[in-house]
C-alpha positions in Angstrom: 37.2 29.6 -30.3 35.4 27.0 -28.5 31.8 26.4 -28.6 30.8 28.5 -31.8 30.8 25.6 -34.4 26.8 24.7 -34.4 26.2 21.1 -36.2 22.5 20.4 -36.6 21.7 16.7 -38.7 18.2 16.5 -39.8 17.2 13.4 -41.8 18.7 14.0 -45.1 20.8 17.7 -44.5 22.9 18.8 -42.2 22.8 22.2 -40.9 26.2 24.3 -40.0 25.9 27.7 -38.3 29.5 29.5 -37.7 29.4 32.9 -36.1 26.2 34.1 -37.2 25.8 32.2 -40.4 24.4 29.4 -41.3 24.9 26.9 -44.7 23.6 23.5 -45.3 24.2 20.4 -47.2 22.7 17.0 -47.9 24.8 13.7 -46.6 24.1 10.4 -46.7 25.4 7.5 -43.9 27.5 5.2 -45.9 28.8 2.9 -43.5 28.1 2.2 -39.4 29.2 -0.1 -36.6 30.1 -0.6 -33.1 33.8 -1.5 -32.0 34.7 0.4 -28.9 32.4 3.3 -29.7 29.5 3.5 -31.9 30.8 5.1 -34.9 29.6 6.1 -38.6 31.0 7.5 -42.1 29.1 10.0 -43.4 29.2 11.5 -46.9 28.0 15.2 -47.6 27.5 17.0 -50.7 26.8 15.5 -54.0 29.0 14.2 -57.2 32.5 16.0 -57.5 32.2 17.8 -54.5 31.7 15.2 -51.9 33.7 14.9 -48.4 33.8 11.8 -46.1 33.7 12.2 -42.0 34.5 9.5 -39.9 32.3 10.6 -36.4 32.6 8.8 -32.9 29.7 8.8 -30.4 31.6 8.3 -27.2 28.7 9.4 -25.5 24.8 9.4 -25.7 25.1 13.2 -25.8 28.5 14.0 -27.6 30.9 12.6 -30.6 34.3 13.5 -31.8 35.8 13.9 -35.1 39.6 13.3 -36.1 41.2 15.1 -38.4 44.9 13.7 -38.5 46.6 14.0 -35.3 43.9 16.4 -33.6 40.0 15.3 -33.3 37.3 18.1 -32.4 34.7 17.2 -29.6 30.9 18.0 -30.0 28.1 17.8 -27.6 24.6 17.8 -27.7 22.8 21.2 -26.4 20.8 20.7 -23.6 
């Protein structure tokens, strides 16, 4: 369960691989700052089918993303 979700951002697309497979969409930075964390909202997709994440760097090398009461944790392959 752990470790398989593979988020790669390049630019303009961010790259997803899951178990094998790998999909891609474009996103967009629509808001940053710095409060306790560095922190941005990102946007991906386009038109109807866009989705907003809220991301939390609390590290140079990892970031976190809540999702209600739960928040998955992500760091950087070395």
């Amino acid at each position: 369960m752990f470790g398989r979700l593979v988020q790669r951002f390049t630019r303009k697309r961010c790259y997803v691989t899951y178990e094998g497979k790998t999909s891609s969409e474009p996103y967009r930075v629509v808001w940053q700052g710095v409060d306790v964390f560095p922190q941005v909202v990102v946007v991906y997709g386009n038109g109807r089918g866009e989705k907003a994440q809220h991301i939390f760097f609390d590290t140079p090398d990892s970031f976190y993303v809540q999702g209600g009461k739960c928040a998955e944790f992500f760091r950087r392959e070395k």
